[in-house]
Wavefront OBJ file of the C-alpha trace (Angstrom):
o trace
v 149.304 142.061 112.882
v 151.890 144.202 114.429
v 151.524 147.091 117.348
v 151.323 149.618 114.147
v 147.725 148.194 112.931
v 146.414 148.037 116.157
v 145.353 151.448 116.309
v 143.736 151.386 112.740
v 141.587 148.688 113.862
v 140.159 150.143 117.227
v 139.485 153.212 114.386
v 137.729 150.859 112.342
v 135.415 149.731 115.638
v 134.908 152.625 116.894
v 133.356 154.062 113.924
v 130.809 150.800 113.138
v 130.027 151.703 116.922
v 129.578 155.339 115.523
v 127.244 154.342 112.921
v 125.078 152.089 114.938
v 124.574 154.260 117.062
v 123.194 156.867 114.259
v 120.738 154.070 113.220
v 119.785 153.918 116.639
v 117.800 157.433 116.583
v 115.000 156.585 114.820
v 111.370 157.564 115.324
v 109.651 155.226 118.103
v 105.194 155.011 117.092
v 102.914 154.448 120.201
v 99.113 153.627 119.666
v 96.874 152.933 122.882
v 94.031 151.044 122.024
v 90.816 153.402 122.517
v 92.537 156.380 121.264
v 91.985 158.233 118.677
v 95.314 159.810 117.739
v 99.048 158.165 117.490
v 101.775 160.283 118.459
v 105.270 160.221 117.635
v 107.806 160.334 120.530
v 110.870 161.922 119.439
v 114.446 160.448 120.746
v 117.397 162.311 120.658
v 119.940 161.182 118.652
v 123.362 160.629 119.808
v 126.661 162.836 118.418
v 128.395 159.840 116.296
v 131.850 159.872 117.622
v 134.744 160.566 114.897
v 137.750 159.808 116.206
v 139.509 158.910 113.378
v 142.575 161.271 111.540
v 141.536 163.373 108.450
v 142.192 160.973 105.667
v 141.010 157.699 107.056
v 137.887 156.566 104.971
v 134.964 156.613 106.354
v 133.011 153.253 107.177
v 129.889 152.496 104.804
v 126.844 154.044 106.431
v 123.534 153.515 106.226
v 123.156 155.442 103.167
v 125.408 153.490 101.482
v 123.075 150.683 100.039
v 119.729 149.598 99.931
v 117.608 149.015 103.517
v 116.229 145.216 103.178
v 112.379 145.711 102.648
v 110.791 143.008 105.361
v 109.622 140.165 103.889
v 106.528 140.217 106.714
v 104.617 143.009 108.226
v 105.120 142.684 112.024
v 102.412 145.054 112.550
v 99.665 142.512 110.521
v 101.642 139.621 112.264
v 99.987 137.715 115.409
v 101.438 134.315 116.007
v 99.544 133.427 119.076
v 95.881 134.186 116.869
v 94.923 130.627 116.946
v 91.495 131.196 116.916
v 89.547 132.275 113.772
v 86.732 135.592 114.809
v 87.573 134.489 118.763
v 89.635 136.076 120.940
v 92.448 134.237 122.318
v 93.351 134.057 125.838
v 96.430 136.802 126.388
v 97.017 137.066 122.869
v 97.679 141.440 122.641
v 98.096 140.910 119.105
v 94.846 139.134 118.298
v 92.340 142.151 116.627
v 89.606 139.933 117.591
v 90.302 141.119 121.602
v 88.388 143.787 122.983
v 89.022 146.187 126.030
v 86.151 143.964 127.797
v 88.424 140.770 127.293
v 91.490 143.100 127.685
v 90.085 143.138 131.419
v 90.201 139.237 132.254
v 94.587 138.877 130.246
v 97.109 138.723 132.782
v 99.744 139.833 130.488
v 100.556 139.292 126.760
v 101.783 135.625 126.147
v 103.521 137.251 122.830
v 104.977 139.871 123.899
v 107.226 140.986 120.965
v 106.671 140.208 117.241
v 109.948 140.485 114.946
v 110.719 139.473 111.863
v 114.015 138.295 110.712
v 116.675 138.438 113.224
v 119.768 138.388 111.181
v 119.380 141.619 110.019
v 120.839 144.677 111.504
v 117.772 146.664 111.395
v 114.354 145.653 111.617
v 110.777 146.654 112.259
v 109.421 145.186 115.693
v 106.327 145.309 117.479
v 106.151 145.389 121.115
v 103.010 144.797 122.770
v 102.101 145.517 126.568
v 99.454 146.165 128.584
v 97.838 149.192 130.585
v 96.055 147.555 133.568
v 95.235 150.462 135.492
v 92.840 152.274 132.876
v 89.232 151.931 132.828
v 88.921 150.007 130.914
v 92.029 148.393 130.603
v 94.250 149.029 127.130
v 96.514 147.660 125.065
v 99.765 149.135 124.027
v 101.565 148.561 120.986
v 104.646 149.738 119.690
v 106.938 149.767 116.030
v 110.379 150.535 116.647
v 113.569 150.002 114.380
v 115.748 147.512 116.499
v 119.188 147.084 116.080
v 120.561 143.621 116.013
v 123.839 144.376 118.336
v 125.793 141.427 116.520
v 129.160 142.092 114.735
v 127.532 138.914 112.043
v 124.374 140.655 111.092
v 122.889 141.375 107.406
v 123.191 145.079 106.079
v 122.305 144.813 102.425
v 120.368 142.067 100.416
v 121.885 142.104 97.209
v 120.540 138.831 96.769
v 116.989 138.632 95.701
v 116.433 134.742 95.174
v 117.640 133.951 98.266
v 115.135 135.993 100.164
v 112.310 132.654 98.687
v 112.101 129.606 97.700
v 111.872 129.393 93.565
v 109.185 127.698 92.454
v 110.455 124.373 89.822
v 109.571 124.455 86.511
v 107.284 121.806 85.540
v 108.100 120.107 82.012
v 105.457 120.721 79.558
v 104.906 120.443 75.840
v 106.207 124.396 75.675
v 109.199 124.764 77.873
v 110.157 120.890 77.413
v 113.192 121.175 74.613
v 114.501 124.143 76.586
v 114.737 121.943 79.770
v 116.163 119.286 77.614
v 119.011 121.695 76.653
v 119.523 123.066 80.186
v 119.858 119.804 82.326
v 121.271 117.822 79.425
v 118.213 114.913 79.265
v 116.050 114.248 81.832
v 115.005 111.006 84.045
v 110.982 111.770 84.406
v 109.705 108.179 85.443
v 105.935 107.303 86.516
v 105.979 105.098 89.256
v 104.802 102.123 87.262
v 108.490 102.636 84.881
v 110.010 102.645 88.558
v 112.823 99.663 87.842
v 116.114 98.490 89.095
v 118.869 100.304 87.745
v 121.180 97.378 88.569
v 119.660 93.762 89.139
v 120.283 92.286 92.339
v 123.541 90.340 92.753
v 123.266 86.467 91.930
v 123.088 84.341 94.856
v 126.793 82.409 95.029
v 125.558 78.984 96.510
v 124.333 75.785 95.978
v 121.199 75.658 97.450
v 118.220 78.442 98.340
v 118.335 79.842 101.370
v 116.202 81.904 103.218
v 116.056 85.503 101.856
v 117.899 84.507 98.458
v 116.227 85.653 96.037
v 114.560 83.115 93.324
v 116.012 82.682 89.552
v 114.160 82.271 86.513
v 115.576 80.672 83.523
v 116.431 84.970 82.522
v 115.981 86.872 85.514
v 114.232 86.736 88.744
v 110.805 85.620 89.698
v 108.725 89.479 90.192
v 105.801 89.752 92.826
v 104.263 93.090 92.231
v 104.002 95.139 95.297
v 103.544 98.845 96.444
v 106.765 101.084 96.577
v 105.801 104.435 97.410
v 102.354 104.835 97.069
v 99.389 102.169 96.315
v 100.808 101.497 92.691
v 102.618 98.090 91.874
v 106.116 98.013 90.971
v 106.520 95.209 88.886
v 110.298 94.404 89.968
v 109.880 93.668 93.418
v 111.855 90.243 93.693
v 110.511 86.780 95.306
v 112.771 85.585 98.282
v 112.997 82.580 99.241
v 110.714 81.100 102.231
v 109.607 84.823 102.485
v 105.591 84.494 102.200
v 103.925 87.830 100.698
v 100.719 88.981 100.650
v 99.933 92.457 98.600
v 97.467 94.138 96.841
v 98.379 97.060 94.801
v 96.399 99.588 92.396
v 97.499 100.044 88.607
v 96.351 102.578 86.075
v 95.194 101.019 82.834
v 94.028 102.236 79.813
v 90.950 99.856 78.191
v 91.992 100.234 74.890
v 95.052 98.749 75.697
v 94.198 96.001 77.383
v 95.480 93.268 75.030
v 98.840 94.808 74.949
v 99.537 95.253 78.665
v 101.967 92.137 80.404
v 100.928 92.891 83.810
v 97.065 91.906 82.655
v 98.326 88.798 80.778
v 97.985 85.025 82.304
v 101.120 84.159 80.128
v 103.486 87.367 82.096
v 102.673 85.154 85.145
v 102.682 81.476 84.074
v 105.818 81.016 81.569
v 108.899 82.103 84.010
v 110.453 78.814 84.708
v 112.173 78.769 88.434
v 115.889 77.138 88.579
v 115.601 74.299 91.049
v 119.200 75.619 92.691
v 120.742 78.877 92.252
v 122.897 78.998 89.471
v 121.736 75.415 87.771
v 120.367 74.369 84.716
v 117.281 72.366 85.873
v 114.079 74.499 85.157
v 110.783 73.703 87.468
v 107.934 75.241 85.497
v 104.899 77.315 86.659
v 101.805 74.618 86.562
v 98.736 76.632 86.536
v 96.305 74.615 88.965
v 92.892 76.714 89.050
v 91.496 79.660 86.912
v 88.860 81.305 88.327
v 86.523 83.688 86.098
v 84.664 86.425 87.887
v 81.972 88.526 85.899
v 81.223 92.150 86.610
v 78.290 91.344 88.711
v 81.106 89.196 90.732
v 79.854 85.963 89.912
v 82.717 83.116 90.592
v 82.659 80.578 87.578
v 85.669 78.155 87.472
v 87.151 76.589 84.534
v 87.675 73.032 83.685
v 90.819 73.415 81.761
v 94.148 75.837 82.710
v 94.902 76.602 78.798
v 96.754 80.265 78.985
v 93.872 82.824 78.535
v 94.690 86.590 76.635
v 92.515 90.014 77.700
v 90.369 90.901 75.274
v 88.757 93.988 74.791
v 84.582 93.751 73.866
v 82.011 96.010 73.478
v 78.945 95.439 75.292
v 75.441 96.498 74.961
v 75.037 100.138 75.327
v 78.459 100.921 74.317
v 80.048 100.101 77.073
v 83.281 98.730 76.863
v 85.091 96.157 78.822
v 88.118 94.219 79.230
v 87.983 90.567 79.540
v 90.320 88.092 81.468
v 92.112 90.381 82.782
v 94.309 89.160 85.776
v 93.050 90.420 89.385
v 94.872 87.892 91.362
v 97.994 85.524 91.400
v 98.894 82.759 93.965
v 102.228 80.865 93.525
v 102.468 77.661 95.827
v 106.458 76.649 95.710
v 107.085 73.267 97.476
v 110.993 72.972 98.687
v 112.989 70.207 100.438
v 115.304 70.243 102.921
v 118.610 70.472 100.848
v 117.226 74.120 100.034
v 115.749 73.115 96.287
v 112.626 74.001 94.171
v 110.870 70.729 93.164
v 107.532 72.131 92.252
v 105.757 75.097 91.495
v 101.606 75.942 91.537
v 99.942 78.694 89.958
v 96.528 79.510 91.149
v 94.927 82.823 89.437
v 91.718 85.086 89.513
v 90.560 86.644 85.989
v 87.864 89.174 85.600
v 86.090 91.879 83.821
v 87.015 95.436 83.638
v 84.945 97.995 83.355
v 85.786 101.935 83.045
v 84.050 102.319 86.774
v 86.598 99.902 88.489
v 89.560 101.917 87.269
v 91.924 102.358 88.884
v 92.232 98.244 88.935
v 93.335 96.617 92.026
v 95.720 93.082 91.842
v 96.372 90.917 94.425
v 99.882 89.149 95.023
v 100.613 85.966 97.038
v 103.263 83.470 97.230
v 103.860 81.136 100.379
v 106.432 78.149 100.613
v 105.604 74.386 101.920
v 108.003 71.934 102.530
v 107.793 68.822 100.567
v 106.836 65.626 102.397
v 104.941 67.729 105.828
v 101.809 68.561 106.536
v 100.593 71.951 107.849
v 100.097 71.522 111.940
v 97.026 73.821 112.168
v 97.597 76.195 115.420
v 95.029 76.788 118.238
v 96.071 80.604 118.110
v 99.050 82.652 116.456
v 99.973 83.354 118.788
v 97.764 83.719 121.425
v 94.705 81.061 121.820
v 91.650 81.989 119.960
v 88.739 80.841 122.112
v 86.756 78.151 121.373
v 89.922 76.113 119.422
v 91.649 72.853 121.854
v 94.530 73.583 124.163
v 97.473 72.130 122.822
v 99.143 69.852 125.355
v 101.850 66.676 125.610
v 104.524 64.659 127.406
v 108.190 65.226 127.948
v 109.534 61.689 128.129
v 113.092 62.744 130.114
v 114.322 66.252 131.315
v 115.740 68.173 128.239
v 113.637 66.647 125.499
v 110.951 68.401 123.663
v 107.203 67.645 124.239
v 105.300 65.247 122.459
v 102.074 65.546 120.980
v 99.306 63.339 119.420
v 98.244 63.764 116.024
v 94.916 64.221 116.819
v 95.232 67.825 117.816
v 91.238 67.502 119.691
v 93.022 64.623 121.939
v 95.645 65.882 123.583
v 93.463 67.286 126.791
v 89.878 65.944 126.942
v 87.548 65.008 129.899
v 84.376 62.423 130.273
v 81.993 63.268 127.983
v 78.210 63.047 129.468
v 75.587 60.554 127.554
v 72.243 60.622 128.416
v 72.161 56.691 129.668
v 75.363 58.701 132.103
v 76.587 55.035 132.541
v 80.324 55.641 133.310
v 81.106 51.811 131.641
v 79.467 52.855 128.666
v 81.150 56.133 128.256
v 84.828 54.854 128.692
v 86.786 56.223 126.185
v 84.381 58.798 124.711
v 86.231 62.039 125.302
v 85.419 65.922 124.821
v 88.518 67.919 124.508
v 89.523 70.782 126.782
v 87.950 74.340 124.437
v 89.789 77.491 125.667
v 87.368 80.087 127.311
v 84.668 77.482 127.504
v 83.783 76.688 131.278
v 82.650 72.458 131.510
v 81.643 70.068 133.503
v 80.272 66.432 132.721
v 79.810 63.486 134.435
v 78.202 60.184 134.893
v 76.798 57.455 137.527
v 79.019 54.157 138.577
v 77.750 50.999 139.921
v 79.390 49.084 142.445
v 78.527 46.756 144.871
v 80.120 44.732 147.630
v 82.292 41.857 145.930
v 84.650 44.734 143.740
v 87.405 45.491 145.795
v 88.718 49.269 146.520
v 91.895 49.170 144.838
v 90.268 47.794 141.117
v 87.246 50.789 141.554
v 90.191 53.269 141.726
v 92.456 52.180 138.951
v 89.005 52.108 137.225
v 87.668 55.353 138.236
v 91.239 57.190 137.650
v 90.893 55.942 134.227
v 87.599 57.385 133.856
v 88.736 60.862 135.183
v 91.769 61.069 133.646
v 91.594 59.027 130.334
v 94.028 57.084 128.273
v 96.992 59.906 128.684
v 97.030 62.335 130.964
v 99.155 65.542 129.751
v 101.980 66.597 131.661
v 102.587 70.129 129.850
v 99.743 72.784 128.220
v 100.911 75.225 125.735
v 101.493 79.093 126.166
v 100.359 79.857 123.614
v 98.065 78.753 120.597
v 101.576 78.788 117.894
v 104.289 77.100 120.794
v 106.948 74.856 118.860
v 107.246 71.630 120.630
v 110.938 72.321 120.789
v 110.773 75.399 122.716
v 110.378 73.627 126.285
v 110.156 77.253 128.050
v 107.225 78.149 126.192
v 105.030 75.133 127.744
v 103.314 75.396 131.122
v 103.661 71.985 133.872
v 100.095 70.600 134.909
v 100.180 70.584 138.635
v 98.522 67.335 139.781
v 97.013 67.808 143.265
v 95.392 64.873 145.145
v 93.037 65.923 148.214
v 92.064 62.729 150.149
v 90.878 63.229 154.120
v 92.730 61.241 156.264
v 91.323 58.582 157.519
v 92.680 54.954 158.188
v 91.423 51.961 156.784
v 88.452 53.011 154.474
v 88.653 53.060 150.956
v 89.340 56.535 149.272
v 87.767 56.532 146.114
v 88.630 59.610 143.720
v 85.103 60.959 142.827
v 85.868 64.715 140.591
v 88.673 65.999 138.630
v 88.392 69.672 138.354
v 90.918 71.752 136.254
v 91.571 75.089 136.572
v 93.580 77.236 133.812
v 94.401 80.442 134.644
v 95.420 82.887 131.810
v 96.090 86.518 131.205
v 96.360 88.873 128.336
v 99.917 89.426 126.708
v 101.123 92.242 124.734
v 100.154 95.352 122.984
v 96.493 96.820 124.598
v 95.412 97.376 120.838
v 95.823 93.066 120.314
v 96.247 91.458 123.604
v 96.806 87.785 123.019
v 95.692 85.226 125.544
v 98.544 83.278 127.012
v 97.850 80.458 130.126
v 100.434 80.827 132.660
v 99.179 78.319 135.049
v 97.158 74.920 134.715
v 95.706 72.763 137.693
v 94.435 69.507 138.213
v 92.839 68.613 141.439
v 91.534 65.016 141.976
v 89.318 64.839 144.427
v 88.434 61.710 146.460
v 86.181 60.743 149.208
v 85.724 57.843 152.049
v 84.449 55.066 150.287
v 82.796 52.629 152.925
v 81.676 49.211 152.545
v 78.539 47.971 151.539
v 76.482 45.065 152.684
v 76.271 41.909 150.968
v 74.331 41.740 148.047
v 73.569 45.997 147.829
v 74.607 47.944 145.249
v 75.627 51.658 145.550
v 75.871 54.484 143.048
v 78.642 56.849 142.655
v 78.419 60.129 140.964
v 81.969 61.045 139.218
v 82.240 64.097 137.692
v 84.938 66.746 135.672
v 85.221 70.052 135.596
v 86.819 72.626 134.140
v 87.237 76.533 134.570
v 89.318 79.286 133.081
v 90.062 82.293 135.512
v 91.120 85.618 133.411
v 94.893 86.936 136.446
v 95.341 89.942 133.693
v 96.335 92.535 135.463
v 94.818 95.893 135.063
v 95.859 97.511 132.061
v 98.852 100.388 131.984
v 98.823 102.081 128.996
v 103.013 102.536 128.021
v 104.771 104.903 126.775
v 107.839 105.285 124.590
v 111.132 106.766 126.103
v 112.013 109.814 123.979
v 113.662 109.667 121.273
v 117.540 111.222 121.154
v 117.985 113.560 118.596
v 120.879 113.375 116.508
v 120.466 115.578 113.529
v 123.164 116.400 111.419
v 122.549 120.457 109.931
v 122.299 120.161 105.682
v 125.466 121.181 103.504
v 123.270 124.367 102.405
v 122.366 125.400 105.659
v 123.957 128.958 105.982
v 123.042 129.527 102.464
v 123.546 132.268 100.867
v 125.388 133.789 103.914
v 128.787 131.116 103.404
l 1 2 3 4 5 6 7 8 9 10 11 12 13 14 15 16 17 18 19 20 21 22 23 24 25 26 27 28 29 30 31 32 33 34 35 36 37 38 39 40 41 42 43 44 45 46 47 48 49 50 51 52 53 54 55 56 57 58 59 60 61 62 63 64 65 66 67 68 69 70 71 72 73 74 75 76 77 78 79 80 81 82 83 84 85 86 87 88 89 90 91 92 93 94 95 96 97 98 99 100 101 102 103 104 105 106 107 108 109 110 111 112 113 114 115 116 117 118 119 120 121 122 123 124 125 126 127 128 129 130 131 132 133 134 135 136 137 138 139 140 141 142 143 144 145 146 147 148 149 150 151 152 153 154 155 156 157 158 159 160 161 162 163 164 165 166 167 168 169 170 171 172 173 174 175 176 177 178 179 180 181 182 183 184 185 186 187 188 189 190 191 192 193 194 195 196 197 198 199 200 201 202 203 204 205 206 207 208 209 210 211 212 213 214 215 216 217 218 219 220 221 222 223 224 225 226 227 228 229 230 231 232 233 234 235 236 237 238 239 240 241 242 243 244 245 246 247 248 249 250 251 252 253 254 255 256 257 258 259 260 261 262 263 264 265 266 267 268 269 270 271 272 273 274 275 276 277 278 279 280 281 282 283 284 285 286 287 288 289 290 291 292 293 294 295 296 297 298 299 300 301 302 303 304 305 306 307 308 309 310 311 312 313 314 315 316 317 318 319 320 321 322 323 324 325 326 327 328 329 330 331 332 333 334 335 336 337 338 339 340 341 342 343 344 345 346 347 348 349 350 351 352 353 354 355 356 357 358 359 360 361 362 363 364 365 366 367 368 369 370 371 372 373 374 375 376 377 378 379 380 381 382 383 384 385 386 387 388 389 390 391 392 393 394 395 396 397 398 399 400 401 402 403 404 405 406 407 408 409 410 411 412 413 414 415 416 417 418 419 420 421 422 423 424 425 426 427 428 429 430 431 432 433 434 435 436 437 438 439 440 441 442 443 444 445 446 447 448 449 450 451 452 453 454 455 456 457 458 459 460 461 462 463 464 465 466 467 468 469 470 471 472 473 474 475 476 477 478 479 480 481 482 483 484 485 486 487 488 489 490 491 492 493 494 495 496 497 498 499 500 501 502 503 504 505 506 507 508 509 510 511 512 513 514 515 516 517 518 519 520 521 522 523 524 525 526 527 528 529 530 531 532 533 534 535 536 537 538 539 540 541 542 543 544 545 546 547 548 549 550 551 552 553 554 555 556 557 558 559 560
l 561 562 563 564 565 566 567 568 569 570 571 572 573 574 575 576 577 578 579 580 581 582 583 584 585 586 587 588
């Protein structure tokens, strides 16, 4: 733009500045609470300046279209009115307040109420106080304010975009017109909810974990919830991925009989490919049918021939659905090469009656390796009280632990008798519960002609047993591979010192210390420390001939080090939002 427009712009300026300014003389309404009249208060308007030749058009005033109506009464409007028929604390606006609470507000928490503030002009109410009265008011004002932005909204041509237009539900009237206007339609109930495109076929030899398991035609489904409590029936079954789900589904009882999702047979005849992509079919063997009444009686069934719902009519006219399918549990045994050698079908049929509707179904599938046996756990993963502490040996730095089979063996202590003969007790253990304080013990006979080094081999092999543990568990679910997760036993001997007399190891007296790990909702209980301390004591000699009796005794105690509780809280979370395509709609 050259030096010659300049001037017809500043024109151009100075008359919007012209016009504003018009606007700007407007009539300004006072009302004091406790008064019975409102008075205008006139303001002079200003002379609009014209400085513009004769024949320059005039800039569009505000006669020249339509004021925007406000979409909300600012007078009616109180946003700080939080309180239904109570007055809230320095809320001016609330019509709840009286002049006595009027007396206790220190000022107006809202002062101004506008509406929309990208228009040019606009009702606003301005709200004050008037402390020095007795008693005090409350001043409110309506005036026309003038948005001073160059980017502000004069006219609203544009009705729909002032709300939000309400969607036109399909029904049997206006459906053929929405037909024609959007050119079909993709209305789905959550139950018709399906993959558009099945999931890509695994491209290996062997499962894995996460592929997904082939049928002889597809995949093998496990209904489960999507996006509310209703089952989706093409949820796929990954491999070594256990499930557990329970899901709702709307039936009709008349239909029963025609429904797959009811039927034994939609659940039993998929046959599972042994190896992605292969030709050798493992079938679904059904192992257990169980048949539960409506009275939820548990009856089950000698045979596992494929059962159909059936719909009956009971006594009173009440109708119900028979084996219908409530449950499903698939058991797939695997081997290490990644294949499916067999596959176990264990299922739950019931009655149906029009008061359990909507019907609930349970899912589960879980995954055991062929030729193991489950390890049970003493926790999972903290230790449950009451269960054995796992514990074992590491034969050489950098190994794993070993454990005995016998899972109430691997930490133990004497186990009192009531003849408390420590000969006749040898080898009867009690293992080591965690949470449960013990102590046991029993009587030893000795007499002059045993010498003091075959009573303490004998008696350390009463205190300690067959094989003493050199590691104790974490926690209830620690891998014996996972060295760092295993706690040392600290063997302690105290002995007094004295020279040439026998010292005979009397007590053993462990001491676990644990604390609670994790979340405050589920702490777990993890030991970080384990102690044994074998006590022994001056044995002296006895005469010819005497006999003496020795009490030995083991003990052990668990000692809660958790510190006090600190509740924890998240950092906060960094907001990176991204505005919507539509946002400055219908202004760009």
């Amino acid at each position: 733009m050259g030096p010659r427009g300049l001037p017809r712009l500043l024109l151009v300026l100075l008359d919007c500045w012209a016009s504003v300014n018009a606007q700007a003389g407007t009539t300004l309404v006072v009302t004091t609470e406790g008064l019975n009249s409102t008075e205008p208060a006139p303001t002079t308007p200003r002379p609009a300046l014209s400085a513009r030749p004769p024949g320059t058009p005039s800039a569009p005033g505000p006669s020249s279209g339509p004021r925007p109506t406000p979409v909300t009464d600012v007078a009616a409007l109180c946003v700080c009115d939080l309180s239904p028929a109570q007055c809230d604390v320095n809320c001016c606006c609330d019509p709840d307040c009286s002049s006595v609470d009027f007396s206790v507000f220190s000022d107006c928490s809202v002062p101004v109420v506008m509406g929309d503030s990208q228009f040019c002009s606009q009702k606003a109410a301005i709200y004050s106080l008037n402390l020095t009265a007795n008693p005090p008011q409350r001043i409110f004002k309506v005036v026309d304010q003038i948005n001073p932005s160059i980017f502000c909204i004069h006219i609203t041509n544009y009705k729909p975009a002032l709300s939000f237009i309400d969607p036109e539900v399909p029904d049997e009237n206006n459906f053929d017109k929405l037909m024609k206007t959007f050119h079909g339609f993709s209305l789905n109930t959550e139950s018709d909810v399906s993959l558009t495109n099945e999931p890509d076929v695994p491209n290996t030899t062997k499962y894995e974990y996460g592929v997904l398991l082939q049928t002889s035609d597809s995949f093998l489904r496990l209904p489960s919830p999507l996006m509310s409590s209703l089952c989706t029936d093409n949820n796929p079954a990954a491999f070594l991925m256990n499930q557990a789900v329970k899901c709702t589904r709307r039936i009709n009882l008349e239909q029963c009989g025609e429904m797959e999702a009811l039927r034994m047979a939609h659940y039993s005849s998929p046959n599972i490919l042994r190896v992605p992509n292969s030709k050798t079919k493992v079938p679904i063997t059904v192992q257990s049918i169980v048949i539960q009444s409506l009275n939820k009686t548990l009856t089950r069934l000698a045979d596992t021939h494929v059962l159909e719902p059936v719909l009956v009519e009971e006594a009173g006219a009440v109708k119900v659905c028979t084996k219908v399918v409530l449950e499903v549990k698939y058991s797939l045994t695997y081997t290490e090469a990644g294949e499916v050698t067999k596959a176990d079908l264990s299922l739950l049929l019931g009655t149906v009656s029009e008061a359990e509707l909507p019907l609930q179904q349970k899912f589960e599938i879980h995954f055991i390796q062929q030729n193991t046996k489950p390890v049970p756990l003493s926790g999972n993963p903290g230790y449950v009280a009451g269960l054995p502490l796992a514990a074992g040996f590491q034969p050489h730095k950098g190994s794993g632990i070993i454990q005995t089979m016998n899972r109430y063996g691997q930490l133990t202590i004497l186990r009192s008798t009531a003849e408390q003969d420590c000969l006749a007790v040898e080898g009867i253990r009690t293992p080591v519960l965690f949470g449960y304080n013990m102590q046991s013990g029993c009587k030893l006979r000795l007499t002059s002609t045993i010498t003091c080094p075959l009573v303490v081999e004998k008696v350390k092999s009463l205190l300690k047993g067959q094989g003493f543990p050199d590691y104790v568990a974490s926690f209830g679910n620690s891998q014996a591979q996972d060295v760092l997760d295993w706690v040392p036993v600290h063997f302690i001997t105290q002995a007094p010192h004295t020279k040439d007399v026998c010292q005979l190891p009397l007590a053993l007296v462990i001491e676990v210390k644990w604390t609670k790990y994790g979340s405050l909702l589920n702490p777990q209980a993890k030991i970080v420390n384990v102690t044994a301390n074998l006590i022994s004591s001056s044995y002296p000699k006895t005469n010819s001939g005497k006999e003496r009796t020795v009490l030995i005794s083991t003990a052990v105690t668990f000692v809660d080090v958790s510190a006090p509780a600190a509740a924890g809280f998240r950092a906060r979370p960094a907001i990176n939002a991204k505005l919507p395509f539509n946002f400055f709609f219908p202004f760009v």
